[in-house]
C-alpha positions as CSV (number, residue, x, y, z in Angstrom):
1,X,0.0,0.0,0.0
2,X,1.2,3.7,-1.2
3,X,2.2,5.6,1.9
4,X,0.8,9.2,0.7
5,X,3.9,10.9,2.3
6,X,5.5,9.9,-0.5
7,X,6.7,12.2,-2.8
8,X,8.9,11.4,-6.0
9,X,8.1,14.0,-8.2
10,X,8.8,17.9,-7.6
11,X,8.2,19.4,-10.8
12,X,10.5,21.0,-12.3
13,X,10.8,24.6,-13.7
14,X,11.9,27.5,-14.5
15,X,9.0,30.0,-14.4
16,X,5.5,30.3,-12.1
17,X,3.7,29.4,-15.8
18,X,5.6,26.4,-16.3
19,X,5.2,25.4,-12.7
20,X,1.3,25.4,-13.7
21,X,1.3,23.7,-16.3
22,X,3.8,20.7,-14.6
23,X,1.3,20.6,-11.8
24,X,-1.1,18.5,-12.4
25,X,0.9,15.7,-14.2
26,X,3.6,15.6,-11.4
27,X,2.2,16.4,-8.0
28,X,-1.5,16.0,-8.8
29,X,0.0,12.0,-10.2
30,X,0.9,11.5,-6.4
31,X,-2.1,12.8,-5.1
32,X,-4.4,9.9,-6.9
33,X,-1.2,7.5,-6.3
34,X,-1.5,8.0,-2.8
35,X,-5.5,7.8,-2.8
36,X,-5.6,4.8,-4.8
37,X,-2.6,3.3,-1.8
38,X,-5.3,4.4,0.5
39,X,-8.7,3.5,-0.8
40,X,-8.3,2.1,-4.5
41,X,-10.4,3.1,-7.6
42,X,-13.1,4.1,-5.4
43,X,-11.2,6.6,-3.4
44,X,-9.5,8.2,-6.4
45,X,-13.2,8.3,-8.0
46,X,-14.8,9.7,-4.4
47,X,-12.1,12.6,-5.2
48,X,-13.7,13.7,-8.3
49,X,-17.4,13.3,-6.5
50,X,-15.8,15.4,-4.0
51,X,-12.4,17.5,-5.4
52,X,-10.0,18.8,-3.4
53,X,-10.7,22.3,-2.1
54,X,-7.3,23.8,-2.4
55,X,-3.9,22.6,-3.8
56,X,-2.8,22.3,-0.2
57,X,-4.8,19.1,-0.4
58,X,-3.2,17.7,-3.2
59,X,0.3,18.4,-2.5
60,X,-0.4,17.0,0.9
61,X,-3.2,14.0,0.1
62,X,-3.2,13.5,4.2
63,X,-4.8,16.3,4.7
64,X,-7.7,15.4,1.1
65,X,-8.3,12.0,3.5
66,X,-8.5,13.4,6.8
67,X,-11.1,16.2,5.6
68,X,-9.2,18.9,6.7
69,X,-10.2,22.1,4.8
70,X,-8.6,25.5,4.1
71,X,-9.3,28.1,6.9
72,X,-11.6,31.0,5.8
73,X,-9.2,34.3,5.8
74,X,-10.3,37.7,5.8
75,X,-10.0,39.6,2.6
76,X,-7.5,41.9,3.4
77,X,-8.4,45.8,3.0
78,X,-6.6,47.7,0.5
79,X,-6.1,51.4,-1.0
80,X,-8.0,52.1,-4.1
81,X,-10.6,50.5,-6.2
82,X,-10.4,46.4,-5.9
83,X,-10.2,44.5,-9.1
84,X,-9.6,41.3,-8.1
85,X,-9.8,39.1,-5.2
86,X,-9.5,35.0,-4.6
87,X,-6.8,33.0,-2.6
88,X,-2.8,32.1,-3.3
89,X,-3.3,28.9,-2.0
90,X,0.0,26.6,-0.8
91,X,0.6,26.5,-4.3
92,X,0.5,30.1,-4.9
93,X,1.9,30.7,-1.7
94,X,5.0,28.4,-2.6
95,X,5.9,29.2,-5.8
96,X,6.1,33.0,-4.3
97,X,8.4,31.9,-1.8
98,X,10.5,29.7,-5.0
99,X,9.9,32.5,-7.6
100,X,8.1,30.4,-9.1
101,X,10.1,26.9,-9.4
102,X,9.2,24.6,-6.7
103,X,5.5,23.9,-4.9
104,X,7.6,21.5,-2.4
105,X,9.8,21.3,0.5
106,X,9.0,24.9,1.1
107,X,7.8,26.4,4.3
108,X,4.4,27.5,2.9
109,X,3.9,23.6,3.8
110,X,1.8,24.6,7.4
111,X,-0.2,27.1,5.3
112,X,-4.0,27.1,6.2
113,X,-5.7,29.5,4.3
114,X,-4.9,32.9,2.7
115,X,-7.2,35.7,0.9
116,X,-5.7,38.9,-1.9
117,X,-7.2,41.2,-3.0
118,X,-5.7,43.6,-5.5
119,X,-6.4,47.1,-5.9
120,X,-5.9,49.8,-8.5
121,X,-4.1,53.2,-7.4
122,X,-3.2,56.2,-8.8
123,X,0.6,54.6,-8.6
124,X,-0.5,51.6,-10.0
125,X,-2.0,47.9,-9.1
126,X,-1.1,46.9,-5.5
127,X,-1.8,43.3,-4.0
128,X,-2.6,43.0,-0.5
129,X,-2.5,39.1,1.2
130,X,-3.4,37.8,4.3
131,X,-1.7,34.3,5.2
132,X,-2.6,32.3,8.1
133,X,-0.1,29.1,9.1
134,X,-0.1,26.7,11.7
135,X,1.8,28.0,13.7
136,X,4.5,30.8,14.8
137,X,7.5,28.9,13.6
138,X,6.2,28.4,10.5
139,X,4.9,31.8,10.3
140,X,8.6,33.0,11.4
141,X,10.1,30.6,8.8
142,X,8.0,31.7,6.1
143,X,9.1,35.3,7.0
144,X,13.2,34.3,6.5
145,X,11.8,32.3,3.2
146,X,10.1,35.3,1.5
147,X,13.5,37.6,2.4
148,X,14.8,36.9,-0.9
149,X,11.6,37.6,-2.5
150,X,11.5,40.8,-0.9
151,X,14.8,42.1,-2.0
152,X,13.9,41.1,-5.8
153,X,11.0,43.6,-5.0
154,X,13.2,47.2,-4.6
155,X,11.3,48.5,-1.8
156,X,8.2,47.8,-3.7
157,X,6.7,45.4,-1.8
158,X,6.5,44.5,2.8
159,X,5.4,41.7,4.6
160,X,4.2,42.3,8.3
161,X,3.3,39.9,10.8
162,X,-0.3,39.5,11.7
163,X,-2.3,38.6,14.8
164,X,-0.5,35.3,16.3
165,X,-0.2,33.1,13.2
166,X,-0.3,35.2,10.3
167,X,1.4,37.1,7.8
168,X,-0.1,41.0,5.9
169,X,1.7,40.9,2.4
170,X,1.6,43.9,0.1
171,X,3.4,44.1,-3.2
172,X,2.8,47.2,-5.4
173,X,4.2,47.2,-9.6
């Protein structure tokens, strides 16, 4: 029987885009590996009855079989007029952290839920994030993993800590 811990296959990439497009054949292939290891056929078919609700999910099939479920995060507020809102998601969250090349081994792994909005100024489009993790260290870890992210960004972009757990991104182009 698969143990669904197992991981063989970090895509491989050189851009977010490519990342996306290796996703589903390379970590979403070990997430029906590791359901049909747990359940067979009828657990890999029970996933598209009842899909995964965020990637988090699938690069972790543990938590697809235990039922745990994103945390709901509140969008955060923002300056100007909002054009867009949704969720990074561990994926989103991790490929951030990698610009863009790697989903795993990254400390976005104790992400539990997230919310953006982005918002149109007279400076130009800002994105605002709220992260929530498990737990302080992985909050604090994820702060020393998005350093090298910030210093790409020239000023341009902060990351704050939050209540206990989280994490009040904004990035600005």
């Amino acid at each position: 029987m698969a143990r669904s811990s197992t991981r063989t296959r970090q895509p491989s990439a050189r851009s977010y885009g490519e990342l996306e497009r290796t996703f589903p054949t390379t970590v979403g292939h070990d997430f029906a590996t590791a359901l049909a290891g747990h359940g067979g056929n009828a657990a890999v078919n029970g996933a598209f009855a009842r899909p995964p609700l965020s990637t988090a999910q699938v690069i972790d099939p543990r938590e697809f079989l235990a039922g745990m479920e994103p945390v709901g995060v509140r969008p955060p507020p923002g300056e100007g007029r909002r054009v867009d809102a949704d969720t990074l998601g561990q994926f989103g969250l991790a490929a951030l952290v990698t610009s863009g090349r790697r989903v795993l081994n990254v400390s976005s792994s104790k992400w539990l839920g997230d919310s953006y909005g982005t918002f149109r100024t007279a400076s130009g489009l800002c994105a605002y994030t709220n992260v929530v993790l498990a737990d302080t260290e992985a909050r604090e870890q994820l702060l020393r993993d998005l350093a090298g992210w910030l210093a790409t960004r020239r000023g341009r972009a902060v990351v704050v800590r939050s209540a206990e757990r989280g994490l009040r991104l904004r990035s600005c182009v």
